[in-house]
N, C-alpha and C positions, 0 to 999 in steps of 0.2 A: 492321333488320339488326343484327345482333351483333357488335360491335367486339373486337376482341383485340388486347390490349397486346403491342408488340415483347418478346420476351426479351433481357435484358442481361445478359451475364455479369460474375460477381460476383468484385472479385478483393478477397484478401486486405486488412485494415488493418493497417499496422503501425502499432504506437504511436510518435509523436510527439506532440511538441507543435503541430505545426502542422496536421496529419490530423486532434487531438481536439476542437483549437478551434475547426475550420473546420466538421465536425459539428456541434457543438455551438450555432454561430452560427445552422448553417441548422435546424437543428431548430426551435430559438427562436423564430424571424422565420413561424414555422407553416406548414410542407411540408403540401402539401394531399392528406390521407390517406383511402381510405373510414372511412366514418362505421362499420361493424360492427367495423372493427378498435381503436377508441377505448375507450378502459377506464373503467371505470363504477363503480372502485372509490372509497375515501372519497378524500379528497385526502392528506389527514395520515398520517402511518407512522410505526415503531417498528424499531428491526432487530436482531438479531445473527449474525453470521457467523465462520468461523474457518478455518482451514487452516493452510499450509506459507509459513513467509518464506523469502526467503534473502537474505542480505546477498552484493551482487554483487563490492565491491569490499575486503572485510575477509580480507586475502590474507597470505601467512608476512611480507612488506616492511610493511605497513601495518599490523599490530599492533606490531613491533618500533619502528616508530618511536615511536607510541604508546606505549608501555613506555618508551623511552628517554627520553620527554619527564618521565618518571618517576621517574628517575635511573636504570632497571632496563636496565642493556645484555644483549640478547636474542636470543637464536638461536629464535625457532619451529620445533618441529617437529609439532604437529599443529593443524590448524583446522578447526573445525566452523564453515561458512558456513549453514546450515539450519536450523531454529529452529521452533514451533511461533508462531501469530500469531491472534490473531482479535479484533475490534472492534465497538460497539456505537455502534449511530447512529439520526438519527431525519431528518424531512426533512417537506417539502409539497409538492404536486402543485399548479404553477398553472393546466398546462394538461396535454391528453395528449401534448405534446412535449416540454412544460420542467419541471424540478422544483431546489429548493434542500435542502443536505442537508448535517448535520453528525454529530461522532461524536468519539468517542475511538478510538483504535486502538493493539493492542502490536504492536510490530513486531519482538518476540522476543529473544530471551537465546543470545548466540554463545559457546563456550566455547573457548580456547588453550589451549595445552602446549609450554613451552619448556625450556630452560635455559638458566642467569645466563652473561653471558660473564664468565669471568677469575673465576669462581667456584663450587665445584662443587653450588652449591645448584640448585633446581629453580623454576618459576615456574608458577604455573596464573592463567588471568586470564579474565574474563564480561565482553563487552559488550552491554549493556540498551539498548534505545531505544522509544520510544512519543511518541504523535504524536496533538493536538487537532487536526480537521480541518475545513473549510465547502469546499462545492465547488458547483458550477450544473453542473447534470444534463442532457442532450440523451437524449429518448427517442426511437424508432422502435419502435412498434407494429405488425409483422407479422399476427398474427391476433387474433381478442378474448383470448386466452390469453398469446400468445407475445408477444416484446418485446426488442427490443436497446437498449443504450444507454451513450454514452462520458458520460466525465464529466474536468473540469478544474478543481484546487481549490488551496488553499491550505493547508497546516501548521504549527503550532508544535509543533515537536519539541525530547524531551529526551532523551539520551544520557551512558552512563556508563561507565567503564571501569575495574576495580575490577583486582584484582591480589596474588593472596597464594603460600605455599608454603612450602620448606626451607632459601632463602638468608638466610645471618647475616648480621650489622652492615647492615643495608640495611632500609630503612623504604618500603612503597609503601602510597600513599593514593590513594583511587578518585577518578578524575578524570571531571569532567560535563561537558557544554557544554548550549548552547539556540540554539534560532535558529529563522528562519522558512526554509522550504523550499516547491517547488512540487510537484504531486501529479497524476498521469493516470489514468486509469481505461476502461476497457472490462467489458461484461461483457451479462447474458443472464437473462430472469426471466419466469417461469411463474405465472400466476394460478389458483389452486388452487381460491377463492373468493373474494367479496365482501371478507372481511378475509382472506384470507391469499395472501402470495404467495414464491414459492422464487427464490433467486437465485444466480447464480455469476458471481464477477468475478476480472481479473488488474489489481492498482494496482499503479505503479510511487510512490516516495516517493526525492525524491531529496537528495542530499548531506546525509545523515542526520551527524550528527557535527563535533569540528573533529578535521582530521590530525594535529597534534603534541599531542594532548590526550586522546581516545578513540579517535581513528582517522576515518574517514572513507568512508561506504558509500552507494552508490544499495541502496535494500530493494524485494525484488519481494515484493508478498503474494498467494497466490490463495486465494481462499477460497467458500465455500459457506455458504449461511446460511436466514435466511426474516423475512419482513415480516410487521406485522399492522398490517392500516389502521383508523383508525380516523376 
């Protein structure tokens, strides 16, 4: 007799941290999967991907203060929150559920436009941020092809916020910070072949920055890339 699995309706994940971890846990501990959907690729991998960042939180208040931390008192009036972004990483497959994975990431160049208060000069100001990452992978293998999976990591990021233009008597020097921050990930990947595999993911990177220094932003990245295993 031929058995058929219930249908379960499938609802949305939202990113959190407690959704990604709780995946990722059970992944790990080895959810018992059929055997034809398990990937037969190498373990080891190479990657690069790229897309659209946007910095969620670098708004006309949050650069101004940043600027003022400056000596530069600042009225914003334009902000580019979007950014181009993309990252290179590499990683190992322990099992068809778990995998360890590291990388560099830029997490994109924002540009402002203000003017000085109490001065009729002008201000144009870049903030830069990029991000060393390690993260533990939770896979879910759908077909021998197809494949989802979150991932929960860890960063050292570094952020700058630089600041030039038309106003006299006034000196502004680019100010950085560093710091460790946490990192989520979701995302979806297609085996193409033996070494190669397509992927697209949405990471969140957060409290990229310090406030009274460069400003202070959670950065969404999505991006698109491809694997080669080797």
């Amino acid at each position: 007799m031929q058995s058929h699995s219930p249908r379960v309706a499938r609802r949305p994940i939202a990113m959190g941290p407690a959704v990604v971890a709780t995946l990722i846990a059970g992944l790990a501990t080895g959810i018992t999967l059929p055997t034809q959907a398990q990937t037969l690729q190498p373990a080891d991998y190479v990657g690069l991907s790229g897309g659209r960042a946007r910095a969620l939180d670098m708004d006309h208040a949050a650069v101004n203060r940043a600027l003022a931390g400056q000596g530069l008192p600042t009225s914003t009036d334009s902000v580019d929150r979007q950014a181009t972004g993309w990252k290179v990483f590499a990683g190992h497959r322990f099992t068809p559920n778990f995998a360890v994975e590291g990388g560099y990431t830029w997490l994109g160049r924002y540009d402002f436009h203000g003017q000085i208060i109490a001065d009729p000069g002008t201000v144009n100001s870049q903030f830069k941020a990029e991000s060393i990452n390690a993260f533990a992978v939770g896979i879910l293998p759908w077909t021998p092809q197809f494949e989802a999976f979150a991932k929960a990591g860890l960063g050292f990021w570094r952020a700058k916020l630089s600041a030039n233009g038309t106003f006299a008597g006034r000196r502004a020097d680019a100010e950085s910070a560093r710091g460790w921050s946490p990192i989520l990930g979701v995302g979806l990947q297609y085996h193409l072949a033996p070494q190669w595999t397509l992927r697209a993911e949405a990471e969140r990177y957060f409290d990229i920055g310090k406030a009274d220094r460069t400003g202070r932003t959670e950065i969404d990245l999505y991006s698109v890339g491809v694997q080669y295993h080797f």
